[in-house]
C-alpha positions in Angstrom: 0.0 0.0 0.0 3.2 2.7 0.8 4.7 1.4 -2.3 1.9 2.2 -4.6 1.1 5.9 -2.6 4.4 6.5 -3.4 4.4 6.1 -7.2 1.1 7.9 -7.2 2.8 10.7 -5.9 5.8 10.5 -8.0 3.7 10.2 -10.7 1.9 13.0 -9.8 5.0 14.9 -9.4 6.6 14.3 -12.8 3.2 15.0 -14.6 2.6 18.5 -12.6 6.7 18.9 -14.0 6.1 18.2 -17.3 2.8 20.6 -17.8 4.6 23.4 -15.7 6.8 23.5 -19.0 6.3 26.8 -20.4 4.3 27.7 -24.0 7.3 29.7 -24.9 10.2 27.2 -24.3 10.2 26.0 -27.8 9.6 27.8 -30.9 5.3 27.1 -32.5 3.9 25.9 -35.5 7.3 24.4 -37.2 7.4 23.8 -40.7 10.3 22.0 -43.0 11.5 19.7 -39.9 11.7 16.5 -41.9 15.2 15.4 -43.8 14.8 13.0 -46.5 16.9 12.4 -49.8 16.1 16.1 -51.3 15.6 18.4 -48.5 19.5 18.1 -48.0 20.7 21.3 -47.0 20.0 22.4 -43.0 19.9 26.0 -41.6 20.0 26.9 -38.3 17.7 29.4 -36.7 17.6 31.1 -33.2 16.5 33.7 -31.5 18.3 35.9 -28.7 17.1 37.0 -25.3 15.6 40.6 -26.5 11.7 40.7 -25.2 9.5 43.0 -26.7 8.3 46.2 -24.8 6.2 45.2 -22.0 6.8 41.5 -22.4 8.3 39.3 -19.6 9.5 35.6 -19.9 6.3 34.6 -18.6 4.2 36.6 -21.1 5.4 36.6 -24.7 3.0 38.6 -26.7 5.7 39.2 -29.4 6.5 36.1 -31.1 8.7 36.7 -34.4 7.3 34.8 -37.2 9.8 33.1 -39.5 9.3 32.7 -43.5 10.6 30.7 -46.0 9.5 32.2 -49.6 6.1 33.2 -48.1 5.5 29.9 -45.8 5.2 30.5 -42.4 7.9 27.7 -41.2 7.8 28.5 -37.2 6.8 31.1 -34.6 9.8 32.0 -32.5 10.3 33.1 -29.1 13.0 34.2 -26.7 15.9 31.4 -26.4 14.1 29.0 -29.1 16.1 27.6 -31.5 15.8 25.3 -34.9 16.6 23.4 -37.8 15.1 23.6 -41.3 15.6 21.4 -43.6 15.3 22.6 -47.8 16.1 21.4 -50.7 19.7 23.1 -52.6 17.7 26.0 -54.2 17.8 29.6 -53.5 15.3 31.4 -51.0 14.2 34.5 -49.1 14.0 34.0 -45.7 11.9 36.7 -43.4 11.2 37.6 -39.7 7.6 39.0 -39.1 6.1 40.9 -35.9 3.1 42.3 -35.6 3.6 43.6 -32.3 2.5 47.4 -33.0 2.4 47.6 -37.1 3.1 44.6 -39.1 7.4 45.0 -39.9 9.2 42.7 -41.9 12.8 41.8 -42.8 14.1 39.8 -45.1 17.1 38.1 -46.5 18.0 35.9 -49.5 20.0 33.2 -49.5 21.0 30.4 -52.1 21.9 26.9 -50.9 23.6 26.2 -53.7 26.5 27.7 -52.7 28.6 25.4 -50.3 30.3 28.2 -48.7 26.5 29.9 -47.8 26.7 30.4 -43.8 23.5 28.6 -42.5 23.4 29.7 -39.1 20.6 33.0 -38.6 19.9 34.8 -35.6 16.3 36.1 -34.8 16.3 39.7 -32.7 14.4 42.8 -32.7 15.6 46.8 -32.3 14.9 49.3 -29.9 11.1 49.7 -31.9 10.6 46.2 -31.8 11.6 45.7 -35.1 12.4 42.4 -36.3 15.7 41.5 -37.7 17.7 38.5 -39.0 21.6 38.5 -39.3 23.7 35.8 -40.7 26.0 34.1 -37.6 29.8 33.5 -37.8 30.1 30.2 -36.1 34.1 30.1 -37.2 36.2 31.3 -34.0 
């Protein structure tokens, strides 16, 4: 009878743990996560620390949308990070907010090319501006 109270309450435990895990932690609505013979090429996307005005890490209202061509491939938050996998082919990649008026930046890049850095880092400005900048990863 102890024994089984006991892995109720561990059980318990580790559920309440799990559910506790927060909506932001990881980024939403991912598209281009599957590698198969031709999406061959990978790119690496994360975001920084940078909350939008009058945002916390408890209360994201300013998720930065991410685009491939004009697909919506993932909604990102503070810390999240992912891969994408595309086919060799040339694209224009874009970060969305909505947060005040509807800004968008975007950047073209072509997969082609085996010296192409594909490691992106999400931010915003001062304005809440979205922004993407390619990442050195060489030291």
């Amino acid at each position: 009878m102890v024994r089984n109270y006991s892995v109720a309450v561990l059980s318990l435990s580790l559920a309440a743990c799990m559910t506790s895990l927060s909506p932001y932690s990881k980024p939403s609505d991912l598209l281009f996560q599957k590698k198969d013979t031709v999406k061959t090429q990978v790119i690496h996307v994360s975001r920084d620390n940078k909350l939008c005005a009058n945002d916390n890490e408890n209360r994201q209202t300013c998720p930065i949308g991410f685009f491939v061509d004009d697909f919506k491939a993932g909604n990102f938050y503070i810390n999240n990070q992912a891969d994408f996998y595309l086919k060799p082919d040339s694209y224009v990649i874009k970060v969305k907010s909505c947060k005040t008026k509807c800004e968008t930046y975007q950047l073209k890049i072509n997969l082609h090319d085996p010296y192409q850095n594909k490691n992106f880092k999400i931010s915003i400005d001062s304005n809440d501006k979205p922004f993407i900048t390619q990442v050195n990863t060489k030291k």
